[in-house]
C-alpha positions as CSV (number, residue, x, y, z in Angstrom):
1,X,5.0,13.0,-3.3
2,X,7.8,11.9,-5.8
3,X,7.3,7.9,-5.8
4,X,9.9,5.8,-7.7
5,X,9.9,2.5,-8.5
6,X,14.0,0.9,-8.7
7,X,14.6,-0.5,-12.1
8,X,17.9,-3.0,-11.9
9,X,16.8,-5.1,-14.4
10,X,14.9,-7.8,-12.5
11,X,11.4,-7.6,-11.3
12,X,7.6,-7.0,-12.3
13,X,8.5,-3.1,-12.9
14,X,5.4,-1.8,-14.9
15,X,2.5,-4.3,-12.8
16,X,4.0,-2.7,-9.8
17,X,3.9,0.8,-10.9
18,X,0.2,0.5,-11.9
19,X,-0.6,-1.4,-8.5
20,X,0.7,1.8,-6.5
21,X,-1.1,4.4,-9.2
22,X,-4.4,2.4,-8.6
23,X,-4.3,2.5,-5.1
24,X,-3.8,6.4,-5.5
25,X,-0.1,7.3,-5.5
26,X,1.2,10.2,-8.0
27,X,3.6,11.0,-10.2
28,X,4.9,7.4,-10.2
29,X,8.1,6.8,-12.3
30,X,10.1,3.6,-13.0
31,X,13.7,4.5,-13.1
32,X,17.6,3.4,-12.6
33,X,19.0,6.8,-12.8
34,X,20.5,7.6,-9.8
35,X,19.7,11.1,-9.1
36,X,16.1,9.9,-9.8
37,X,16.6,7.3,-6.7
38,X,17.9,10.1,-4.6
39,X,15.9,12.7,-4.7
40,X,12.7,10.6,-4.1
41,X,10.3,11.3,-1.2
42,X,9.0,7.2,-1.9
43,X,11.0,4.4,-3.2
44,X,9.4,0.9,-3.7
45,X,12.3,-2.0,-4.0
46,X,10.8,-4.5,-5.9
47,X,12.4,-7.8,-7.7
48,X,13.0,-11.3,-8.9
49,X,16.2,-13.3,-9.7
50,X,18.8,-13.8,-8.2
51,X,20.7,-12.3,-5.5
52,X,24.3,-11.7,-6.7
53,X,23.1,-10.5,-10.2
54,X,20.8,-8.2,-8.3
55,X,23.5,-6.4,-6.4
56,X,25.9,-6.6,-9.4
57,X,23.4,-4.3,-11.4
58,X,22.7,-2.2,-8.2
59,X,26.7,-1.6,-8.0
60,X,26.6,-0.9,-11.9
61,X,23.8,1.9,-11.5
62,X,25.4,3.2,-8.8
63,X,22.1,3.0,-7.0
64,X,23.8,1.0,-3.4
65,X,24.4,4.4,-1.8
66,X,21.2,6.5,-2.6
67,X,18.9,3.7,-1.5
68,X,21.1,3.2,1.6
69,X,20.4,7.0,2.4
70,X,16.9,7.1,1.5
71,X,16.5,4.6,4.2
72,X,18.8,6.0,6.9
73,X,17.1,9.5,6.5
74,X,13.6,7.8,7.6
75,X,11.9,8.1,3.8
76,X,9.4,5.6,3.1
77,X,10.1,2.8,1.6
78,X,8.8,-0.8,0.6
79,X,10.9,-4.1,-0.6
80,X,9.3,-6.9,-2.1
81,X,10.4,-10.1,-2.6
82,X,13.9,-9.9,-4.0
83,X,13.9,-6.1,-2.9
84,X,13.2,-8.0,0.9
85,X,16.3,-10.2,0.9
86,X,18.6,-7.2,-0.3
87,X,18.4,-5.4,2.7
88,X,20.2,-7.7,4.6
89,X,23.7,-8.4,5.0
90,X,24.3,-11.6,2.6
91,X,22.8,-14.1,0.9
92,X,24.0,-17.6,-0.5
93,X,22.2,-18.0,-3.4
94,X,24.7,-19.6,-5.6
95,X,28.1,-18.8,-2.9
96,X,28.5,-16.1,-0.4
97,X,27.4,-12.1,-1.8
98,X,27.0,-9.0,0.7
99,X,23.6,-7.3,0.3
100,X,23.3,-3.6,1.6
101,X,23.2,-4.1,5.2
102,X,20.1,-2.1,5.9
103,X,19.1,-4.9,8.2
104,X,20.8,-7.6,10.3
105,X,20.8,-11.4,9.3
106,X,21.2,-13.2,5.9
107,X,19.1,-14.8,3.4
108,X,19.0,-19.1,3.2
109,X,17.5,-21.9,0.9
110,X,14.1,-22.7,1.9
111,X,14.4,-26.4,3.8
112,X,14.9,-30.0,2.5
113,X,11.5,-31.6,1.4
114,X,9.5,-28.7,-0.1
115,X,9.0,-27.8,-3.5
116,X,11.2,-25.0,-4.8
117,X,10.5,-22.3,-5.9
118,X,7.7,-21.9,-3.5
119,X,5.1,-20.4,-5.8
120,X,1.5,-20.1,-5.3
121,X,-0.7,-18.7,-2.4
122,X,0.0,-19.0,1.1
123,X,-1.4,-17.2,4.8
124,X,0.8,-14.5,6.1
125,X,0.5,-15.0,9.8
126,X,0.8,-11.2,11.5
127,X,3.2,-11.2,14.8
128,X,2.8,-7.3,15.1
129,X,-0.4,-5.6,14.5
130,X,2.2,-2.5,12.3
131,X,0.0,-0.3,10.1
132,X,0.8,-1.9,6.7
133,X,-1.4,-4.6,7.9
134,X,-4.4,-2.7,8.6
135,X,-7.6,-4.4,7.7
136,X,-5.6,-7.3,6.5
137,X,-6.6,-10.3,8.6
138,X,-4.2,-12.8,10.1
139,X,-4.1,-16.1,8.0
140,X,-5.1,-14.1,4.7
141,X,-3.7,-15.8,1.2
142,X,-0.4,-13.3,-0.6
143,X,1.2,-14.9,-3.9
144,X,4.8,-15.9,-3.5
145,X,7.2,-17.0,-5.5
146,X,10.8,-17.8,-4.1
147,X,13.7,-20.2,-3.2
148,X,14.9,-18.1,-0.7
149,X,13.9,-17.0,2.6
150,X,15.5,-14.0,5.3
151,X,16.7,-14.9,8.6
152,X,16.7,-11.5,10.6
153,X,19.4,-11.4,13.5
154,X,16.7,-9.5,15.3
155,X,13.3,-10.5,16.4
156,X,12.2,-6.8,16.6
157,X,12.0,-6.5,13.2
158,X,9.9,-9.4,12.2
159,X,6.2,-7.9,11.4
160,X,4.8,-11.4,9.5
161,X,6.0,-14.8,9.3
162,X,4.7,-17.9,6.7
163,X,4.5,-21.5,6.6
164,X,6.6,-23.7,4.5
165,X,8.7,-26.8,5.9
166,X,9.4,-23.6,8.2
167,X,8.2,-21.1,9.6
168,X,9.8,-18.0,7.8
169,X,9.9,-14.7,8.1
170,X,7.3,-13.2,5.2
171,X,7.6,-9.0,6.5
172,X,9.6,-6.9,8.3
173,X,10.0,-3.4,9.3
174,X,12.0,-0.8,11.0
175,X,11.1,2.6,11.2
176,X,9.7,3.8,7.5
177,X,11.1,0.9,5.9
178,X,9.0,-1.5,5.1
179,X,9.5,-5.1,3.0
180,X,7.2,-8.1,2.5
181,X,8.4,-11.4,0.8
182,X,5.3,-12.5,-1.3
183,X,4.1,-10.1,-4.1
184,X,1.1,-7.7,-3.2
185,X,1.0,-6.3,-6.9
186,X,-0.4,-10.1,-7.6
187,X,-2.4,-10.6,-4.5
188,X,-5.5,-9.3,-5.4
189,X,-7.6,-7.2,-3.5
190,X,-5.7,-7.6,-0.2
191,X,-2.4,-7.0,-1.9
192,X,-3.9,-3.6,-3.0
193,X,-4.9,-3.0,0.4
194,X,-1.6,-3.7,1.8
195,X,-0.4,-1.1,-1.0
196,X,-3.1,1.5,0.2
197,X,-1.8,1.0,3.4
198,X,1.4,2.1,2.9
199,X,0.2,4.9,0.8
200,X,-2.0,6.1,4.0
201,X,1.6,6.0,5.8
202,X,3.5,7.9,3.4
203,X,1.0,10.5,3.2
204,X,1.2,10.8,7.0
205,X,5.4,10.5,7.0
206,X,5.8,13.1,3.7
């Protein structure tokens, strides 16, 4: 099971890569080749920055069409945080950018009144029991840190949602694609669990 981890320059590469080999994934690899994207059975989208710089480096790498196929041919995959909001259509982090359109909706400024970024621990409140959250109880603490929060067009795809002057959406998923907003490589032990989770699935998928 060929697991790669996206390198486009933003994002917690390395502590993510030993999260997903400690939870007992193989033959992981950190990469921003492209053909190293595309011919993996696993990619894991992580990130932190900002959104435009994020796709401008995606673009660079030419890396916007082999993630796009790995997701439309069903492989497994998991976004986190910054590697959440790209999958949707835009963002307005600092003006107007398109993201890759795996998903539906856009990505907005947390609300007037709280402190940003929102960083720190905060309950993930489950609105369907999917299989990443296995043994992960409703109301359990993830680390998050982010200004920035996805507004999916469609309920369906809404698997967690969070509490901050809103109620936002914290994980989604559709089909083998999988993407949380807080950071399970510094959550502890029930970030690790969430990672064996979606090991469990990818063994079942691959």
């Amino acid at each position: 099971m060929k697991t790669v981890v996206i390198d486009y320059g933003m994002g917690n590469l390395r502590s993510v890569a030993k999260a997903l080999e400690f939870v007992g994934f193989e033959g992981v690899s950190v990469s921003s080749e492209w053909k190293e994207v595309e011919s993996a059975d696993v990619l894991v989208f992580p990130g932190q920055g900002a959104f435009r710089k994020a796709m401008e480096n995606l673009r660079r790498l030419a890396l916007v069409e082999p993630i796009r196929s790995h997701v439309e041919r069903g492989k497994p995959f998991l976004g986190i945080c910054l590697g959440l909001q790209l999958l949707f259509e835009r963002s307005y982090e600092h003006g107007q950018t398109e993201g890759l359109s795996l998903l539906e909706g856009e990505v907005v400024l947390l609300p007037p009144g709280v402190k940003l970024p929102h960083i720190g621990w905060n309950q993930v409140w489950i609105e369907r029991r999917v299989e990443l959250f296995a043994n992960i109880e409703d109301g359990d603490f993830f680390y998050f840190v982010h200004s920035y929060h996805v507004v999916p067009r469609s309920r369906e795809v809404v698997a967690a949602t969070t509490d901050y002057g809103i109620r936002f959406v914290s994980a989604v998923q559709r089909g083998n694609l999988w993407a949380v907003q807080f950071h399970p490589e510094k959550s502890q032990r029930k970030g690790l669990r969430l990672l064996e989770n979606f090991r469990e699935l990818c063994s079942r998928v691959l």
